[in-house]
C-alpha positions as CSV (number, residue, x, y, z in Angstrom):
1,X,-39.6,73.3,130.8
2,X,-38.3,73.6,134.2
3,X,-40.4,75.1,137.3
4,X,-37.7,78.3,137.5
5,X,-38.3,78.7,133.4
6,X,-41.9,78.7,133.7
7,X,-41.9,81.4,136.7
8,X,-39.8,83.6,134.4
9,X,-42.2,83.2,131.5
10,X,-45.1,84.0,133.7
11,X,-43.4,87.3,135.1
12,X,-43.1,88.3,131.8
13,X,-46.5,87.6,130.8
14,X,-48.2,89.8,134.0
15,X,-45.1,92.7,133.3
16,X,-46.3,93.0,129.9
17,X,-50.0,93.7,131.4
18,X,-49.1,96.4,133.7
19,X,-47.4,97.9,130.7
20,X,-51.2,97.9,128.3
21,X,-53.1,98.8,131.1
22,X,-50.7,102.2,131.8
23,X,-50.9,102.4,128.3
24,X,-54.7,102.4,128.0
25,X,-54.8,105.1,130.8
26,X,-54.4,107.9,128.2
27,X,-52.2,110.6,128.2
28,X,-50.4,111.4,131.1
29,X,-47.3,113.3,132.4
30,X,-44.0,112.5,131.1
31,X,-41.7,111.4,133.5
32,X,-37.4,111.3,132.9
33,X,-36.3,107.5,131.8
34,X,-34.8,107.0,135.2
35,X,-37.4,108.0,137.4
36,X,-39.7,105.7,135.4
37,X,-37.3,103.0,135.4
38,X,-37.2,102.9,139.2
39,X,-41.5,103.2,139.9
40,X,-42.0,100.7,137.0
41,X,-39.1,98.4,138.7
42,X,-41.2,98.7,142.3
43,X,-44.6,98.2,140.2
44,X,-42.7,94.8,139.1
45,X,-41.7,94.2,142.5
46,X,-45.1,94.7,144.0
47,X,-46.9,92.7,141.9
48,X,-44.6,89.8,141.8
49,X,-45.1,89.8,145.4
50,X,-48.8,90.1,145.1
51,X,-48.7,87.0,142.3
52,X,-46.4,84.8,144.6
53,X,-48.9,85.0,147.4
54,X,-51.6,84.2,145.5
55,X,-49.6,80.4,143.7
56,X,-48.6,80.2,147.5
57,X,-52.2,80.4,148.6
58,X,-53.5,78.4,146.1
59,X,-50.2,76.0,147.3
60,X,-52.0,75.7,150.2
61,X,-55.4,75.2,149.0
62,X,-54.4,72.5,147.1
63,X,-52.1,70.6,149.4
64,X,-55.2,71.2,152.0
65,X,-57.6,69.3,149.4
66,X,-55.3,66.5,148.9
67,X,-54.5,66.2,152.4
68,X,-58.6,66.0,153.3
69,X,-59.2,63.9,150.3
70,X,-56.4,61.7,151.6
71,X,-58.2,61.5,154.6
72,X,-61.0,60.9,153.2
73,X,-59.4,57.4,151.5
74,X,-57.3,56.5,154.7
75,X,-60.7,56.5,156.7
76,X,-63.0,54.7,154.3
77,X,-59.5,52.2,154.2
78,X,-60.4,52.4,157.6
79,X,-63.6,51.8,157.5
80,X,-63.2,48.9,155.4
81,X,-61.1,47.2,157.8
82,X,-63.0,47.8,160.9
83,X,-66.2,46.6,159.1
84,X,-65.0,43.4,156.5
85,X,-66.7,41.2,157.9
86,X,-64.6,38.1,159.7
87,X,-63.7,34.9,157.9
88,X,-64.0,31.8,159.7
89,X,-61.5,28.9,160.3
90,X,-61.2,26.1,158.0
91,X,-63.9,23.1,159.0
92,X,-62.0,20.3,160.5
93,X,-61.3,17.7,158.3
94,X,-61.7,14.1,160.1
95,X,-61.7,11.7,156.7
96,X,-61.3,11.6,153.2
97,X,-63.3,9.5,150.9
98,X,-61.5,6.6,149.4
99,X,-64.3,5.0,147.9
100,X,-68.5,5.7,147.2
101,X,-71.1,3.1,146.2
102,X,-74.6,3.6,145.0
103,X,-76.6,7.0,147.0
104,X,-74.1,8.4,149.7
105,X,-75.3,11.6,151.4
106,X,-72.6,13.9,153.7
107,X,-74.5,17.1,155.1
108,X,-77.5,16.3,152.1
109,X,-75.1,16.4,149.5
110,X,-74.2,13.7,147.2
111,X,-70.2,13.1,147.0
112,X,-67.5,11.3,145.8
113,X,-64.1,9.6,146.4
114,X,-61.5,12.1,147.1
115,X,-63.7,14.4,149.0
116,X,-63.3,15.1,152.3
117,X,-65.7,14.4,155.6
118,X,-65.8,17.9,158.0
119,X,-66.9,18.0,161.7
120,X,-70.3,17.5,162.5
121,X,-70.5,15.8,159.4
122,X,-73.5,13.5,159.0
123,X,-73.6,10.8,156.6
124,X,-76.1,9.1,155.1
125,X,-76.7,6.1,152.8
126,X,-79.6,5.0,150.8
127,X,-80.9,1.1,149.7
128,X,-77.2,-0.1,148.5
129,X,-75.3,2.6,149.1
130,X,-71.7,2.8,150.8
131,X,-69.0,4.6,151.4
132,X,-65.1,4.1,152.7
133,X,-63.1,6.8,154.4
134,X,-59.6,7.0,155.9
135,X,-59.7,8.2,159.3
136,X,-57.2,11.3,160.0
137,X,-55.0,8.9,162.0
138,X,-54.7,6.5,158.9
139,X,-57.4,3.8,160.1
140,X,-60.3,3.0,157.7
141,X,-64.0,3.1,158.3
142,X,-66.6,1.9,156.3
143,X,-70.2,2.3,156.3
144,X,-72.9,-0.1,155.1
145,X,-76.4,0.6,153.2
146,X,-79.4,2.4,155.3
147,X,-77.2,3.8,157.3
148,X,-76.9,7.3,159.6
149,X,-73.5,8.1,160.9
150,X,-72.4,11.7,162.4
151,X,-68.3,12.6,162.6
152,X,-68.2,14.4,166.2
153,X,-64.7,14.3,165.9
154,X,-61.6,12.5,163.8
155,X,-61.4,9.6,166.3
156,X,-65.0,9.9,167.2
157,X,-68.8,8.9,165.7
158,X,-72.6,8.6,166.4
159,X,-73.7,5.4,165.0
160,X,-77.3,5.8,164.9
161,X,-78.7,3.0,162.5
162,X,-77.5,1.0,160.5
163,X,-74.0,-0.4,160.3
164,X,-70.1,0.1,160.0
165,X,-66.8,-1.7,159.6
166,X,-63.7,-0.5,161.4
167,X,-59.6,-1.2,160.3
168,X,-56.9,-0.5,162.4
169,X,-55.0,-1.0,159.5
170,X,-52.4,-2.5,162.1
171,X,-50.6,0.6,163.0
172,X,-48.3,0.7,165.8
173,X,-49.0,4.6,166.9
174,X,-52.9,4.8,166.0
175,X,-55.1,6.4,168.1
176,X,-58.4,4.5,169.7
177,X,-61.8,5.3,167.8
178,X,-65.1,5.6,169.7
179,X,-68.6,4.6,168.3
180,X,-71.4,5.7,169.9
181,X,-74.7,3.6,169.9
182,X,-77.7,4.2,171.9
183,X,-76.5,0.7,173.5
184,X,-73.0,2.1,174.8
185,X,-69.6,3.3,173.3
186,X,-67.5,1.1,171.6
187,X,-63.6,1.0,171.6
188,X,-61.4,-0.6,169.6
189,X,-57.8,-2.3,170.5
190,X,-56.0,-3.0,167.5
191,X,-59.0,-4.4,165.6
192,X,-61.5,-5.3,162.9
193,X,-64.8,-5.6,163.7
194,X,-68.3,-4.1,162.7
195,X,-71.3,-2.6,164.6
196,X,-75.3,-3.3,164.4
197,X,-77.4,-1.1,164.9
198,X,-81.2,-1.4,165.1
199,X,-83.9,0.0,167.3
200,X,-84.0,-2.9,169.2
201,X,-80.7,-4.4,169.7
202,X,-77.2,-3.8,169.0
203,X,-74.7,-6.6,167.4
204,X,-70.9,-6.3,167.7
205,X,-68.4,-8.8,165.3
206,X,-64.6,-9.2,166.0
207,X,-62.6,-10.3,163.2
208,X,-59.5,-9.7,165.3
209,X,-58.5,-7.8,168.4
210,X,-61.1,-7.0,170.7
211,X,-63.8,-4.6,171.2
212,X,-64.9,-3.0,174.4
213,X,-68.8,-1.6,175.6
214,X,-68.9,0.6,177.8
215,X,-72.7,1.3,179.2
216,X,-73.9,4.0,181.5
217,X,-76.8,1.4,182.5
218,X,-74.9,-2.1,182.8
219,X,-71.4,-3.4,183.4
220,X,-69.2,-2.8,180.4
221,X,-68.2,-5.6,178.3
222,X,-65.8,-7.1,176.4
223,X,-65.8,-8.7,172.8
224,X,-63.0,-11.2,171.5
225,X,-61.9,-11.9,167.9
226,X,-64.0,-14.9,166.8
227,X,-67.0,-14.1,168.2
228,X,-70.0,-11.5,168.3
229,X,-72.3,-9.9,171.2
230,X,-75.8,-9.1,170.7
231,X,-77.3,-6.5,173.5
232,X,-81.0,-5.5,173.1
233,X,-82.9,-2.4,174.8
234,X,-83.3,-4.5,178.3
235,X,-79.6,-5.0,178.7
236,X,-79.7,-8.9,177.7
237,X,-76.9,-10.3,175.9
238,X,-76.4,-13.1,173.6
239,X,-73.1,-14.4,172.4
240,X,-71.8,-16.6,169.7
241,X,-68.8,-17.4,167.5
242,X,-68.1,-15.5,164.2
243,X,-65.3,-16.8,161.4
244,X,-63.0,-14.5,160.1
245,X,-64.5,-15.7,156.8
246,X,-68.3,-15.5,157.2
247,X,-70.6,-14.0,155.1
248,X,-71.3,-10.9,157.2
249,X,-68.0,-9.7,156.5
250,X,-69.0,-9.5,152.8
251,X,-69.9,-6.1,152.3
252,X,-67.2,-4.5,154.0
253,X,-65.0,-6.3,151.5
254,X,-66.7,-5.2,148.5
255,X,-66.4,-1.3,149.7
256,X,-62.9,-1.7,150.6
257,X,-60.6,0.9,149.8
258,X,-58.7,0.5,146.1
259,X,-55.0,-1.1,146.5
260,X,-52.5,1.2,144.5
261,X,-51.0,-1.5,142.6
262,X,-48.5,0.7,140.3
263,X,-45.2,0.1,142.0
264,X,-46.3,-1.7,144.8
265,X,-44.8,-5.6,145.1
266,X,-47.0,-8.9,144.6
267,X,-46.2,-9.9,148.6
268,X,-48.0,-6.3,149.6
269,X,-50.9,-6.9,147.4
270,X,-51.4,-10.5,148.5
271,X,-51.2,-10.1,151.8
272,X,-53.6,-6.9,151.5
273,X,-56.0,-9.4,150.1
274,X,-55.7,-11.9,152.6
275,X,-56.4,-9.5,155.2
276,X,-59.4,-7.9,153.2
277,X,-60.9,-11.2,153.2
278,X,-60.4,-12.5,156.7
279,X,-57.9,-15.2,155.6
280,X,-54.5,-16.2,156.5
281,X,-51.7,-16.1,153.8
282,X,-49.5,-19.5,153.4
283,X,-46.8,-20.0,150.7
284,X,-46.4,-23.1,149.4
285,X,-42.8,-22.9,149.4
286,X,-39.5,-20.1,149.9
287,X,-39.7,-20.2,146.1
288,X,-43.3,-18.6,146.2
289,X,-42.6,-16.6,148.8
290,X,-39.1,-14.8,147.6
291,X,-41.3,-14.6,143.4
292,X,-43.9,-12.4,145.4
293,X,-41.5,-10.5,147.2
294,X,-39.1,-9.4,144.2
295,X,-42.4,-9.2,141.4
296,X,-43.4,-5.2,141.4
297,X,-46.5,-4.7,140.0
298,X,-47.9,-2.6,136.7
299,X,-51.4,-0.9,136.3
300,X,-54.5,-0.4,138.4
301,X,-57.3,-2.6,139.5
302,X,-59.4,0.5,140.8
303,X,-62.9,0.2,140.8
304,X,-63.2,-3.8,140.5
305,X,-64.7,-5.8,142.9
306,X,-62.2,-7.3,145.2
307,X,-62.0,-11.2,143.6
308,X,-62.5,-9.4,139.9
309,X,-59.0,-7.6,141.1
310,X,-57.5,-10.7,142.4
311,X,-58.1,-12.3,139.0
312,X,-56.4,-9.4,137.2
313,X,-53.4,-9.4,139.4
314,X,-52.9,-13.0,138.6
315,X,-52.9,-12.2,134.7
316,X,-50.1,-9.3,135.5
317,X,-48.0,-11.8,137.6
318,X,-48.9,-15.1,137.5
319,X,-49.3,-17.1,140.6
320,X,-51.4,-20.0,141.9
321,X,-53.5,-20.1,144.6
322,X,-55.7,-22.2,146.8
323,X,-58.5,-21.1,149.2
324,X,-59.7,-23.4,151.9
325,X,-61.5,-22.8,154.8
326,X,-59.4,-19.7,156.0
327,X,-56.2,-20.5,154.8
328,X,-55.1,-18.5,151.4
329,X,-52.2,-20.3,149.6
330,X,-50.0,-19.2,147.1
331,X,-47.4,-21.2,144.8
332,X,-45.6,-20.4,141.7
333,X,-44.8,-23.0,138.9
């Protein structure tokens, strides 16, 4: 039923009222037809009248409620947005974990590989514990058992005790990575090399490139690959060679980061290998050479130790090789 029907219905309703109260008023004087016609036509009007003003006052009322109940929402809205209380930014993400090894600790927390390292983030490893991470900028770090690191930024650490491995990875455009040690700050140019950490002393190992030591309390210094530099709390220094291949270099290998093998060619993975082990790849021949290039590998070797995946890979694509000294050849048959 429309608004206009429902008014007429109404009208009809409160016309028929006047008409039972005159009625209940008793007898009265008679009137001619037209005369009553017109007062009970202005009785209509009157009350009509009277009945409009009172929907359009109760209009009024009503839009008035809903307006201050309105109100009422659009300032507690209000409210709720002045007061929700502020969400911080993201933490800063310097690393993500490629690899965990025995009791690993980030902030007191234990973790795992594919987590990520924040800012301010300090990490901690127990008797046997390590951990692997890819810097922000691509290069890996790696740190050894009993050891307490803190991430001050992506290209920057505290090395407190204990020790660490870094990787350039060789890449072109990659950004320099400080260590701090209570000994001095250590930068890298293009390098592998590990830090030492004790109370009493401080031991730096180039596998390749070169290391620099800056001190605020003696000249700065300068480590080549091949050799190491031990500086203890007076400032004295001792230097000496290191091989590529030495047994120092053990762990770091053993905590390396897993080689995607699915898709990736035999030349990538040997010569990952080589480098993971401080050795120098040779091929025995072009034949060798142009087998590993063109053989695309199947499967995954995650998790094994790094000559346990060496021995797989051989099974996948067979190959020979020869280890000796720091030379790592390859032949096919």
């Amino acid at each position: 039923m429309s608004d206009q029907d429902m008014n007429q219905e109404s009208n009809k309703q409160e016309i028929d009222e006047i008409g039972r109260l005159i009625r209940y008023a008793g007898e009265r004087e008679q009137v001619e037809d037209d005369r009553f016609a017109v007062a009970n036509a202005r009785v209509s009007a009157h009350w009509q009248e009277v009945v409009a003003g009172r929907r359009k006052a109760r209009r009024t009322l009503t839009f008035n409620r809903l307006a201050i109940a309105a109100s009422v929402v659009v300032a507690v809205g209000a409210a709720f947005m002045v007061w929700r209380p502020a969400i911080g930014p993201e933490p800063m993400q310097v690393a993500a974990i490629d690899r965990v090894a025995g009791d690993v600790l980030i902030d007191g927390v234990a973790v795992e590989a594919g987590d990520s390292i924040d800012l301010d983030a300090v990490i901690q490893t127990g008797v046997g514990g390590r951990i692997a991470v890819t810097l922000a900028s691509g290069e890996s770090l790696r740190v050894d058992s009993e050891t307490m690191l803190v991430a001050q930024s992506a290209t920057e650490f505290d090395l407190q005790s204990g020790r660490v491995y870094f990787d350039s990875n060789l890449l072109a455009n990659a950004e320099a990575v400080y260590i701090n040690t209570p000994f001095g700050r250590a930068t890298d140019v293009g390098t592998q090399y590990q830090l030492y950490v004790t109370s009493r002393a401080l031991t730096i190992g180039v596998r390749e490139g070169e290391v620099r030591l800056d001190r605020t309390r003696a000249p700065d210094v300068s480590v080549q690959q091949g050799s190491q530099l031990a500086v203890d709390n007076a400032g004295m220094e001792q230097r000496g060679d290191l091989d590529s291949t030495s047994p120092v270099w053990a762990w770091a290998a053993q905590i390396a980061p897993d080689f995607g093998t699915e898709g990736a060619t035999l030349l990538a993975y040997l010569e990952w290998y080589a480098r993971e082990r401080g050795l120098k790849l040779r091929w025995r021949n072009e034949e060798a050479r142009r087998y590993a290039t063109e053989t695309v590998l199947k499967g995954s070797i995650r998790g094994l130790p790094i000559d346990e995946g060496l021995e797989v890979i051989q099974r996948i694509a067979p190959f020979n090789y020869e280890i000796s000294g720091d030379t790592f050849t390859v032949s096919v048959d």
